[in-house]
N, C-alpha and C positions, 0 to 999 in steps of 0.2 A: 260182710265185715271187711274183708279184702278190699273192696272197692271204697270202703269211706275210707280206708285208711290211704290208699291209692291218692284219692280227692283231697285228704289232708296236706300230703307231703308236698302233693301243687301247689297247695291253696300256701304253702309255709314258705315251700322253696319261691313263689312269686311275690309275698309280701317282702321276705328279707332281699332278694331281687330289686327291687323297686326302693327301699325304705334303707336299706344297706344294715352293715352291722354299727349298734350303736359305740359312739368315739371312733368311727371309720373316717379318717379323712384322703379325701382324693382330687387332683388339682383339675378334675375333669366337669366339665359342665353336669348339672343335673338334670335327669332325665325331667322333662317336662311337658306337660299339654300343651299349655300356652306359651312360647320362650318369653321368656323373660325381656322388658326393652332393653336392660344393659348390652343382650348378647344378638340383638337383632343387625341384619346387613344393614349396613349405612356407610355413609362415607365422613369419614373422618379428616378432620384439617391434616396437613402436615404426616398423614398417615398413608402407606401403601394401602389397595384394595389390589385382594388375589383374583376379586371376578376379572379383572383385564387382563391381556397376554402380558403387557408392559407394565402390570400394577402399580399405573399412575391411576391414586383414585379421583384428582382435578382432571374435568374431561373438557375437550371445545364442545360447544353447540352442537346438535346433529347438521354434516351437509344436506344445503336443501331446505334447513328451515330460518323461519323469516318472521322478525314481529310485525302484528298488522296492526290498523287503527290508528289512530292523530298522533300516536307517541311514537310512532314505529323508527321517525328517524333520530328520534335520543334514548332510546330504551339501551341498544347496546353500550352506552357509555353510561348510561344515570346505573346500569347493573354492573357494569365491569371495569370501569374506569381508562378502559381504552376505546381508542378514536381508531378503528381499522388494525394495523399491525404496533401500533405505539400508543404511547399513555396521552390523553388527553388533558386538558386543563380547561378549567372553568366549571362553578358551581352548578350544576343541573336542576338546582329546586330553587324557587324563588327564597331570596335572603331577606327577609326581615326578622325586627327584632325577638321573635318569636321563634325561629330558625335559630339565631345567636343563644336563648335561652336556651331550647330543647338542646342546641349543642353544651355547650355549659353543664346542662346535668349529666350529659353521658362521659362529657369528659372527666368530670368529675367523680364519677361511679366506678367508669374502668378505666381513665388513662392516669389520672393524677397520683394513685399511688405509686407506678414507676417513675413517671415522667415531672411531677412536680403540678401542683399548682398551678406554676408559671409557664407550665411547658420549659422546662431549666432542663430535667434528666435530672432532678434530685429529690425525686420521690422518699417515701419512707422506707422503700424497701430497699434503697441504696446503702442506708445505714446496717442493712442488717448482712454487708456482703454481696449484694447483685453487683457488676458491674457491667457496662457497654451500653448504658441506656441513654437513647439518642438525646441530642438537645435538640429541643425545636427552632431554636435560636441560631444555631451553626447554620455557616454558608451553603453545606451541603442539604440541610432538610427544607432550609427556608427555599432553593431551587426545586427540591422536591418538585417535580407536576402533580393536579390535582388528583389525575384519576389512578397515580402510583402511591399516593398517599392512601386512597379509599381502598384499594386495592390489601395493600398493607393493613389494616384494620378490620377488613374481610376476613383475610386470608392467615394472615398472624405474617410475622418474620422471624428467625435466629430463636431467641427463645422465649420471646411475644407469641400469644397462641392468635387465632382469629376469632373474630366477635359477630363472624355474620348469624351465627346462631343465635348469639343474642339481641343485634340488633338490627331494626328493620334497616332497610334501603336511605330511606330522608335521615333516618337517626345517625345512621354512618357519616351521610354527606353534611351534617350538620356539624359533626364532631369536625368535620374537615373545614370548613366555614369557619368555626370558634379557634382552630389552631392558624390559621390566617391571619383574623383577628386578634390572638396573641402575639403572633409574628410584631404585626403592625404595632403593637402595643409598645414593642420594645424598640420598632426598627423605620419609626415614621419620621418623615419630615416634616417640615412646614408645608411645605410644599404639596405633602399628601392630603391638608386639610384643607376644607372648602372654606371660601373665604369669608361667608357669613359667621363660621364656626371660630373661623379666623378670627376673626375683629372681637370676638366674646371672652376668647383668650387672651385678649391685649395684643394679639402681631398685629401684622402687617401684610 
């Protein structure tokens, strides 16, 4: 008798253990088999990680390694938008209309509620109190280089998060492509269009 009751008081003390007292709230993770993905290590945009001494959790490449294969020598720029120790410029993915498209929908999905449309900085969310959202159209963004723009959209800025979670490598570079093309939309000359295109417009 002794001993089942021995075996109870374990069997009770490790259910309430484990399951806690009901209405118990505690701001501590819960014990689990499998952790949950919310609480899994990863590295977060914009966020410290404790694994490193300097909990910078953006790290450089490993010294020492090197991409191999036909792409090896645009891999590091079509991935990081830098040319060596500086930002590089120029599209990395062939531009056709198709390119301009797929740009177009992602601009549209995550850039155009801050940014506008137009690439203006006068999204919806401007109305509701954001303020400092770039305009694409100012002297400073339109000198923007390409590969600090992608970079930027990676990476997030200020209080822009980053979208490389959400979006692949081309989708990025396309979004960047389509904001060019805005650019130009507003800030073309005559001069910028070819003269077949020319002559269909009525110039010269």
């Amino acid at each position: 008798m002794r001993t089942f009751l021995l075996l109870l008081a374990c069997l009770v003390f490790a259910i309430v253990s484990v399951t806690g007292f009901r209405g118990t709230k505690t701001t501590r993770n819960p014990i689990e088999i499998f952790p949950d993905m919310v609480r899994q290590a990863k590295v977060k945009e914009q966020a410290p990680s404790f694994f490193f001494p300097n909990q910078r959790a953006s790290r450089y490449p490993v010294l020492g390694t090197v991409p191999t294969g036909e792409d090896a020598a645009r891999l590091p720029y079509l991935n990081t938008g830098m040319m060596g120790d500086r930002w590089g410029d120029g599209i990395p993915i062939p531009l056709t209309a198709g390119t301009l498209k797929k740009g177009q929908e992602g601009f549209g999905i995550f850039c155009s509620a801050c940014h506008g449309s137009t690439g203006s900085g006068n999204g919806i969310v401007t109305q509701y109190g954001l303020v400092g959202v770039p305009n694409y159209h100012s002297e400073h963004t339109r000198q923007m280089p390409d590969g600090q723009m992608f970079y930027v959209i990676t990476h997030g800025q200020g209080l822009m998060l980053g979208y490389g979670a959400n979006l692949s490598v081309e989708e990025r570079w396309a979004i960047v492509a389509y904001i060019r093309a805005l650019q130009l939309s507003q800030n073309a000359t005559l001069g910028d269009i070819p003269i077949s295109e020319r002559q269909q417009l009525g110039g010269r």
